[in-house]
C-alpha positions in Angstrom: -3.5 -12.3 -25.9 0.2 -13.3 -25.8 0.3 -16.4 -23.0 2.9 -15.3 -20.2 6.8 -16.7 -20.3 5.6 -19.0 -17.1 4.7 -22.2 -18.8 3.3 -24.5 -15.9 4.0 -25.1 -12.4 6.8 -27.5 -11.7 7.5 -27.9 -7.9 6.8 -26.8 -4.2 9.4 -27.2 -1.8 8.5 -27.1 2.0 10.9 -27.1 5.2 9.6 -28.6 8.8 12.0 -30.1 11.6 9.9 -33.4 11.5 11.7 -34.6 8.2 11.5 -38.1 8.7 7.7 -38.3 9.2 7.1 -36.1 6.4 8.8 -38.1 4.0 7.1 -41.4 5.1 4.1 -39.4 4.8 4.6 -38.5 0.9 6.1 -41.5 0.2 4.4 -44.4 2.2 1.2 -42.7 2.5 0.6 -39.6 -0.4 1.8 -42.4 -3.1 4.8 -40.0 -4.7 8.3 -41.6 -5.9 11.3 -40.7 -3.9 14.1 -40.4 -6.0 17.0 -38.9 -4.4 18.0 -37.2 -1.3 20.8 -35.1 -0.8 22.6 -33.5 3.3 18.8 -33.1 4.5 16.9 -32.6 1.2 14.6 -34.8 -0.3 13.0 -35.2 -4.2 10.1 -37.0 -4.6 8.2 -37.0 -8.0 4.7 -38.3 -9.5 4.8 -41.7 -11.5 3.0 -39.6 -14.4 5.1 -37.2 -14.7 8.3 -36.0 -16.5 9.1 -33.3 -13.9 12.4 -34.7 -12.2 10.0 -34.3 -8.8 6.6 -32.6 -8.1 7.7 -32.2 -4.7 10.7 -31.0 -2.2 11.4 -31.4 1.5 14.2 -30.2 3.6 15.0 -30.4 7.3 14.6 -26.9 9.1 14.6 -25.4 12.5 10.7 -23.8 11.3 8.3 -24.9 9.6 8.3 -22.9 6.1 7.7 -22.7 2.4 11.1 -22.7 0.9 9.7 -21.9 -2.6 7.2 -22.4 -5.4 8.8 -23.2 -9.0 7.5 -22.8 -12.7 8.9 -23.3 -15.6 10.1 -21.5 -19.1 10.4 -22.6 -22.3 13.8 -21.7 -23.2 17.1 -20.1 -21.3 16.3 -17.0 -23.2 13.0 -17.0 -22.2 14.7 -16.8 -18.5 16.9 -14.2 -19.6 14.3 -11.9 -20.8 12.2 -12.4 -17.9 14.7 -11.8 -15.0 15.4 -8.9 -16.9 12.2 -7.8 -17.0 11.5 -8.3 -13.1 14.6 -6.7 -12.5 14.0 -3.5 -14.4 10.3 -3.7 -12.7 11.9 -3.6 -9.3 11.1 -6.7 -8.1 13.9 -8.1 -5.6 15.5 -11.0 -7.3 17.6 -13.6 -5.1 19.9 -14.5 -8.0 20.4 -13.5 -11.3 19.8 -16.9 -13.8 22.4 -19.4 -13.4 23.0 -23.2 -13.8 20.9 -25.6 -11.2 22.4 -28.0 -9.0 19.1 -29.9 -7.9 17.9 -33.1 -10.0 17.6 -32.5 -13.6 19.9 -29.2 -13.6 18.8 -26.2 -16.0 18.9 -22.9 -15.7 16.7 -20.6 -13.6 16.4 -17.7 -11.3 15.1 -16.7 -8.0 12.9 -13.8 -6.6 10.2 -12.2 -4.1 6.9 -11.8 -5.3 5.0 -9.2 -3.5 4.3 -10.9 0.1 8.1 -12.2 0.0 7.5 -16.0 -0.9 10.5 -17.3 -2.9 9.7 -18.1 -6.6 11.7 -20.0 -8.8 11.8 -19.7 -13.1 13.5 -22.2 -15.3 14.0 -24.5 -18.0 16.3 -26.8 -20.0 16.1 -29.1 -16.4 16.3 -32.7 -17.8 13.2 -35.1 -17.9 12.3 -37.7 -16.0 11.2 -41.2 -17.6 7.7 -41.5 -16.5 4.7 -43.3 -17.3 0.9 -43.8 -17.9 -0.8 -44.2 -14.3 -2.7 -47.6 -14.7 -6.4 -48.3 -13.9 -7.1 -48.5 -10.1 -3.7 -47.1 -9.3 -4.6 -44.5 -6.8 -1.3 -42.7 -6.8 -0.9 -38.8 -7.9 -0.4 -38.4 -11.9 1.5 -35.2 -11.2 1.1 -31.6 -9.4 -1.7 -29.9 -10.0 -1.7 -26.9 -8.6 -0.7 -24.8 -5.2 -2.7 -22.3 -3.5 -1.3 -19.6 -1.3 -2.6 -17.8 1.8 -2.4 -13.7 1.8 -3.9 -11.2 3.8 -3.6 -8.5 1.1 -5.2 -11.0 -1.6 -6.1 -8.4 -3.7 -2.5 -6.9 -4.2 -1.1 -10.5 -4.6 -3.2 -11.6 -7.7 -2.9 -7.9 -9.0 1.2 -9.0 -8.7 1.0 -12.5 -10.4 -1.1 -10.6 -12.9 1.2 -8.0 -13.7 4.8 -9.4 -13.0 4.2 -13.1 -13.9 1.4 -12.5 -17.0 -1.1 -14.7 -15.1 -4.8 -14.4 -16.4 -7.9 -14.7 -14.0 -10.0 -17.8 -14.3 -12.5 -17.4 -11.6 -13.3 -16.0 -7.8 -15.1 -17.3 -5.4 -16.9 -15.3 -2.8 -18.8 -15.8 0.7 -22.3 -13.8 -0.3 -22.1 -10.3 0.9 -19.0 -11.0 2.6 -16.7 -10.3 -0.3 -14.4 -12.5 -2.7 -12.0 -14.9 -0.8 -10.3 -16.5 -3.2 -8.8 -16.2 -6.7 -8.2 -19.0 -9.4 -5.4 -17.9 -11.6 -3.7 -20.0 -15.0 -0.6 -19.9 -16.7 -1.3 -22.4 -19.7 -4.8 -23.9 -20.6 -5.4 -25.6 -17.0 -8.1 -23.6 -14.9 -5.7 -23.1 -12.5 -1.9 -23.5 -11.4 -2.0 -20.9 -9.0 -4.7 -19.7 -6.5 -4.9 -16.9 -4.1 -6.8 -16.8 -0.7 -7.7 -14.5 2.0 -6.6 -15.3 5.7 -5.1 -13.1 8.2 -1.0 -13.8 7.4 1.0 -15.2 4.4 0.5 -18.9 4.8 0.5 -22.0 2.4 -3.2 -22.7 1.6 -2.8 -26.5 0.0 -0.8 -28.4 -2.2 -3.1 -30.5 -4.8 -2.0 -33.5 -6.8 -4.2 -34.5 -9.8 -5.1 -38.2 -10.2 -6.2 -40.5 -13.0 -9.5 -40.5 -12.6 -12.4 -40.4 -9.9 -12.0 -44.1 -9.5 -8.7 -43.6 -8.5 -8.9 -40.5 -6.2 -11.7 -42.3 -4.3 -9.7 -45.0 -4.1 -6.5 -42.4 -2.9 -8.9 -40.9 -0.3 -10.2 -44.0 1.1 -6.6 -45.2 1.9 -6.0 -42.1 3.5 -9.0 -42.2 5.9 -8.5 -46.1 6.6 -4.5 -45.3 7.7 -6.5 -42.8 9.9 -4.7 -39.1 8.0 -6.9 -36.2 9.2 -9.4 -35.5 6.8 -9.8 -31.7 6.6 -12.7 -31.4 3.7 -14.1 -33.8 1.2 -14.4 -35.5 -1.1 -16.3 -33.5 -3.0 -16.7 -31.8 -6.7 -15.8 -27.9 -6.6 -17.8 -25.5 -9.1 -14.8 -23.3 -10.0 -12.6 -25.3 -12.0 -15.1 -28.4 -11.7 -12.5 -30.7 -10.1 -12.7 -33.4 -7.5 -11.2 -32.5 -3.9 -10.3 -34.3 -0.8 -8.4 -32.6 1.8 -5.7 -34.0 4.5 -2.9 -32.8 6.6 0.6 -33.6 6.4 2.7 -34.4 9.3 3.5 -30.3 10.4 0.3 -29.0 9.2 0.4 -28.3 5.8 -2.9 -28.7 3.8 -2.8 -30.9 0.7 -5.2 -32.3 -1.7 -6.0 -34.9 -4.2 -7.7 -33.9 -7.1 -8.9 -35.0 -10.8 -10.4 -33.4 -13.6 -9.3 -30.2 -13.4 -11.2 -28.1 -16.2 -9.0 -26.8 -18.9 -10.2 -23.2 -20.7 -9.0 -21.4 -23.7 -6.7 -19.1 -22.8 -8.0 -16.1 -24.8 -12.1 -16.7 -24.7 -12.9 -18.1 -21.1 -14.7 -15.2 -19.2 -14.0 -15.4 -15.4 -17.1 -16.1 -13.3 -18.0 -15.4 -9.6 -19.3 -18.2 -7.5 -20.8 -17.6 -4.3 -19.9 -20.2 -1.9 -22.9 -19.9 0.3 -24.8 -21.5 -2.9 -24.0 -25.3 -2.1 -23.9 -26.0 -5.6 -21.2 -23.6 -6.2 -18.9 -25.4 -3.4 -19.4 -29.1 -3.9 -21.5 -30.1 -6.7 -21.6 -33.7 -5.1 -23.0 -32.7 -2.0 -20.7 -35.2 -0.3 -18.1 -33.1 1.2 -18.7 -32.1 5.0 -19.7 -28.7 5.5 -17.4 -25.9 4.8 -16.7 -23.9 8.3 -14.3 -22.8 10.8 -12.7 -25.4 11.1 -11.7 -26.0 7.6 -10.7 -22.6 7.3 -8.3 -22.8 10.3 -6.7 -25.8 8.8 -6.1 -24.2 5.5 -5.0 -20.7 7.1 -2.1 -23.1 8.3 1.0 -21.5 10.8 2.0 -18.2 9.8 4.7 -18.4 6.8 8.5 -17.7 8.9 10.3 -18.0 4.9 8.6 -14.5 4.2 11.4 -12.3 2.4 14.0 -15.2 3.7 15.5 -17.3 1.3 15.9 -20.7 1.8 19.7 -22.2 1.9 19.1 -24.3 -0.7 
């Protein structure tokens, strides 16, 4: 099966009025590189990485996702797919164009279907990065993002169609029904994962690090500096990958992660795991128990960027 025209994921960009404690929390705390800020917007990239940044804040009057970007191999790769979601009927923000954010390149910008802002491009510049070194417990890059939608079912059906996303795995709660949706864009597990809650949310942010060495060593700072610790650390089933989860400044759920599986894209069969099996949620059996409250944490504020582009 032909892979999609998505290559991987390349940013999230987020908008809360607390700017400043945000940033010290990414930077100071989160162990991401802030490279430039420009009139309230801030870049800040992973060491091990060659995306200009993995991550993007800007001062707003609401808290907000401003917009999730992938990338494309080529401009006319762009080309053909804004063309594509265009003659599909999906509403586009603007046609492709040149970039004016670190790196420049040429992208484009659209709804999917519960109205978060998705951005395509390529030919946006590398960044010089470099190998993360033993013991260094700072994010190697961005791993993947996981969304909140209370018609789940319709969303992953539209990153299926639209985007040419394939379906890794699901998980479920027993007899309750599936809740969440891993989905891939290259060989990695997952880029992308969809979740059930009751309104269009950001679910978590996850950062992959070097090793388990390091992402212990990641999630001990964060506990000793006193972040709240939302879930973990643990080892999920689905995608067999390390977790510890944490709050940010205004609420948003973010994780660090290692290990992420990688499957072929053509033979891996998707599997349903049942997350009342505690096997099937944390393999470690370390992680606190998965209940109400770390659902309400990761059903986060309701999204107020839903079918409103962001300035920027």
């Amino acid at each position: 099966m032909t892979k999609p025209l998505i290559t991987h994921l390349r940013h999230v960009a987020i908008a809360a009025p607390d700017l400043d404690r945000q940033l010290a929390f990414y930077r100071d705390l989160w162990g991401l590189t802030h490279t430039e800020s420009d009139t309230g917007i801030h870049f800040l990239a992973a060491e091990g990485s060659p995306e200009q940044y993995v991550l993007r804040l800007r001062k707003a009057d609401e808290k907000r996702l401003d917009l999730v970007s992938f990338g494309a191999a080529s401009m006319e790769d762009v080309d053909t797919f804004a063309a594509e979601l265009a003659r599909k009927g999906v509403r586009i923000i603007h046609e492709p164009r040149k970039i004016d954010t670190p790196g420049g390149g040429y992208g484009f910008r659209f709804f999917d279907g519960d109205g978060r802002v998705v951005e395509v491009s390529s030919d946006v510049a590398t960044r010089g990065f470099r190998p993360i070194e033993e013991r260094e417990s700072i994010p190697v890059r961005l791993s993947h993002f996981v969304v909140n939608s209370d018609n789940p079912e319709a969303t992953v059906a539209w990153y299926v169609e639209y985007l040419g996303f394939k379906l890794s795995d699901t998980l479920c709660l027993g007899p309750r029904g599936d809740f969440m949706w891993f989905l891939r864009c290259n060989d990695w597990h997952h880029s992308f994962a969809v979740s059930r809650a009751p309104h269009v949310a950001v679910n978590h942010i996850s950062f992959e690090m070097r090793g388990v060495d390091e992402y212990l060593r990641a999630t001990g700072r964060l506990l000793r500096e006193g972040a709240q610790k939302v879930w973990g650390p643990g080892r999920h089933k689905a995608g067999d990958n390390t977790f510890s989860y944490f709050m940010d400044k205004v609420g948003n759920c973010v994780e660090f992660t290692t290990e992420l599986e990688t499957v072929d894209w053509d033979q891996h069969h998707p599997s349903v795991y049942d997350v009342t099996v505690p096997d099937n949620i944390d393999q470690w059996g370390t992680a606190n128990l998965m209940n109400e409250f770390v659902a309400k944490q990761m059903h986060n504020d309701p999204d107020r960027g839903v079918f409103v582009a962001p300035p920027l």
